[in-house]
N, C-alpha and C positions, 0 to 999 in steps of 0.2 A: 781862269787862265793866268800864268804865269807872265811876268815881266819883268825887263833887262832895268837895271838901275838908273841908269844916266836922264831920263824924263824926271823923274820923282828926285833922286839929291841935285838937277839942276833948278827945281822948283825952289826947293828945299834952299840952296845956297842964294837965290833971287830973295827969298822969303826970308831969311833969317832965322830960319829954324832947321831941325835933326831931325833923320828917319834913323829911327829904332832897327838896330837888327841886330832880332835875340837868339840864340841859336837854339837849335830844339836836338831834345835827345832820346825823345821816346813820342806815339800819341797823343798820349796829358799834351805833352808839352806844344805842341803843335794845334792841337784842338784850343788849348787855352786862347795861346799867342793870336789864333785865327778871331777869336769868337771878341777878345778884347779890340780888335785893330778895327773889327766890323763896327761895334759897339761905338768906339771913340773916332768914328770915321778918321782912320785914319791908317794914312799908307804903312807896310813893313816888308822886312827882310827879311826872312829866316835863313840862319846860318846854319852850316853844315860843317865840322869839322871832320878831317879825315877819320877821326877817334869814331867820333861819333855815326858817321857816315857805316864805317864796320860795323858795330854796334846795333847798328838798323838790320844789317846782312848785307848793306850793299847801296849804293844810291843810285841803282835802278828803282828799287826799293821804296826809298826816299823820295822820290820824284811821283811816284805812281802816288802814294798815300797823299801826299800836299798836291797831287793835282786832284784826285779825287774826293779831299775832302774839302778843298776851297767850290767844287761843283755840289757835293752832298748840303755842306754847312748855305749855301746860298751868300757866298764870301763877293762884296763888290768893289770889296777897294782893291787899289793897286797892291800885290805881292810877288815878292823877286824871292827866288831860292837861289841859294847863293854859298858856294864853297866859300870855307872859311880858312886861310892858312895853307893853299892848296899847293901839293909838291907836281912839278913841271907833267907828273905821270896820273897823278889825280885831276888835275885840271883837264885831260883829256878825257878820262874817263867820266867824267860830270858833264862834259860836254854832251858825249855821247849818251849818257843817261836822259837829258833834256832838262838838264838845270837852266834858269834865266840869266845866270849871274855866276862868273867867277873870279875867286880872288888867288892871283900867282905869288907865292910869295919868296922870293929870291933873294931876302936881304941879307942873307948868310953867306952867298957869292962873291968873289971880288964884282965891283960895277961892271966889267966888262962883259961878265958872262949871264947876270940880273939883264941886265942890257937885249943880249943877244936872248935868253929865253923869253924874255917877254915881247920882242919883236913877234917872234915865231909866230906867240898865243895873239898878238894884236890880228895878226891877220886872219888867222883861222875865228878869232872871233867878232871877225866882224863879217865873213863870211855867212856865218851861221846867225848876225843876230843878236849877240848876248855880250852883256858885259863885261869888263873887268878892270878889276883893282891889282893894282901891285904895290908892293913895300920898299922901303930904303928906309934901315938905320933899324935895328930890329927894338921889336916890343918886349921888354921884360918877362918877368914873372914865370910863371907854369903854364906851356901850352901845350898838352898832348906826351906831359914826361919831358918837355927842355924845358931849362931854366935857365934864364937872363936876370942882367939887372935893368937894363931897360937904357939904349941909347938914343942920343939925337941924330935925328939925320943929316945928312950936307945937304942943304939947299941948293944946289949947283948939281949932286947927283940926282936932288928930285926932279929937276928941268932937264936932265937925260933923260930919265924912267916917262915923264909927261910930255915930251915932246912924241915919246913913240907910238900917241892914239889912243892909248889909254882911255877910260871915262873914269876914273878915280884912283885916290892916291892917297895909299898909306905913309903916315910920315910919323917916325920916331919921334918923342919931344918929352923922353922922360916919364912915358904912360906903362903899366905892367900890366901884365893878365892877374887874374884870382885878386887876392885883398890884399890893399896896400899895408905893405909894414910901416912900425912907429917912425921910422928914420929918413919917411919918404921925403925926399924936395920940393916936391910940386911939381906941375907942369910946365915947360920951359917955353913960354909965351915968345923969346924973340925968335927962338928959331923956326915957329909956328908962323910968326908974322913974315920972315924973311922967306918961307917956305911959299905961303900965301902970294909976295910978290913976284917969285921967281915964276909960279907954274899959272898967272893969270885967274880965270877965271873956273879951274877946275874945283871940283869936289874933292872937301879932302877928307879923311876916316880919321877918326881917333877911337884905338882898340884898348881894350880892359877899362870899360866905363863904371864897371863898379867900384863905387868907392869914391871916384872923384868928387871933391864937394861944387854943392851947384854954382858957386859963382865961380869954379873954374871953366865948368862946363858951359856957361853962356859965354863968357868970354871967349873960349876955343871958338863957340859957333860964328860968336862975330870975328873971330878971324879965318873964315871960311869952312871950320868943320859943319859936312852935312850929314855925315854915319857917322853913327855912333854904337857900338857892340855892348853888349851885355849877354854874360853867362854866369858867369858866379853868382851874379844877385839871385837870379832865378833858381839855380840850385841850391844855396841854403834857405830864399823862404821854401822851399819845396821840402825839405829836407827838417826844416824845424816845425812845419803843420804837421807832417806826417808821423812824426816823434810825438808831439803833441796829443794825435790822434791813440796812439798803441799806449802812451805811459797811463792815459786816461780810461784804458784798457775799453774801447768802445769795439776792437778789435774782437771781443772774446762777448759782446753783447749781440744777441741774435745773431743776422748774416753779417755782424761788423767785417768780417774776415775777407768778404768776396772782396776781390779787386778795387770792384767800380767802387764799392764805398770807402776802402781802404786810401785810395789814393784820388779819393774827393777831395781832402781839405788839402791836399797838395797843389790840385790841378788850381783850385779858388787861391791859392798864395801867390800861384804864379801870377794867373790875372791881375791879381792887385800890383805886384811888384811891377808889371810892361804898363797898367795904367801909370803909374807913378813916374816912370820913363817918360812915357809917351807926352804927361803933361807938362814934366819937365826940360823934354828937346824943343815942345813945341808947336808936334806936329798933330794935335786932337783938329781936327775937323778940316784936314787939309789934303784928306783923301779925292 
């Protein structure tokens, strides 16, 4: 059974520790993330990018295979499916699909109309049940074909965006998607902390977690980061077993070819890389 986020990152922010949510883009990727979270008791999110969501065919799609296979695999921890990046017309649509969890992201708006779309989505999702995050102050890097450089947010617009019911909150601080370049800053701690005091007691996200080094990453969480996103890491270890696997030409020994074994040492790079997450936010046995 699926579940809305705000139990699990309010644990999570009481506790001093991060729920993992890694986004999935095929099967593999979703059986792995499943089978690892069971494993390491321990709570996750699986993210859903609109990219990827297409990609699937659909996230009806999407919904159906992650409810059926957290019942097939005997999955007992807490798991939220969860739009990632969602534009005001996807978020409705995920809704209706029977996603647990979605993320509005409006930081491209001027405030006022971030403001008013997410109003909208507070209420219809709390109707229904289900989470959501919104953004202020956009996240850098590559996501889905844009490209930023990665801003801070106003602490003053993130107590508008949080004052509106929200249950989590994306907050700019100098974080990018994909792999950070040589010339990066770091993460910009005071505005993390001023952001921290302005919106109380809420959860707050920090997106494009690959690459941060970990003593940025604990310090985010002790200033209230309780999600934390990873996508890139998953898809180059995936991407480097499976290379590994064809140069070694194991591809062209017996049935090396069939699928299932083809994108075995993929599926097993993933697992290793959310264990590594998972040990490193925190959250191994807090399911």
């Amino acid at each position: 059974m699926l579940v809305p986020v705000t139990e699990m990152l309010q644990k999570a922010r009481a506790g001093k520790y991060a729920v993992a949510q890694i986004n999935i883009n095929n099967l593999e990727w979703t059986k792995s993330v499943l089978a690892t979270a069971q494993e390491l008791n321990s709570p996750v999110i699986l993210g859903v990018s609109e990219g990827a969501g297409k990609y699937m065919t659909g996230f009806k799609t999407v919904a159906a295979m992650v409810k059926a296979m957290i019942e097939e695999m005997g999955i007992t921890v807490p798991v939220a499916l969860h739009l990632d990046h969602g534009t005001y017309e996807g978020c409705l649509k995920c809704i209706e699909a029977g996603f647990s969890s979605i993320m509005f992201d409006g930081s491209h708006y001027p405030i006022a109309e971030n403001v008013e779309k997410t109003r909208e989505l507070v209420k219809i999702c709390k109707e229904k049940g289900i989470s959501l995050e919104a953004e202020v102050g956009s996240i850098g890097g590559e996501e889905d074909g844009v490209v930023g450089m990665g801003e801070c947010a106003d602490p003053n617009e993130c107590k508008m965006i949080a004052d509106l019911g929200i249950d989590i909150l994306a907050a700019g601080i100098g974080n990018i998607h994909g792999q950070y370049p040589e010339n990066w800053q770091g993460l910009n701690f005071d505005v993390l902390a001023a952001v921290n005091e302005k919106v109380g007691q809420m959860p707050l996200v920090l997106h494009g977690g690959t690459g941060i080094p970990a003593d940025m990453i604990q310090k985010a969480i002790s200033l209230g980061v309780s999600k934390i996103n990873v996508n890139t890491e998953c898809q180059l270890s995936f991407a480097a077993a499976t290379r590994k696997y064809v140069e070694a030409g194991k591809d062209q020994q017996g049935k090396g070819y069939d699928p299932r074994k083809l994108l075995a040492p993929g599926a097993e790079a993933i697992k290793e890389t959310v264990k590594e997450k998972m040990e490193l936010f925190g959250s191994v046995g807090k399911a």
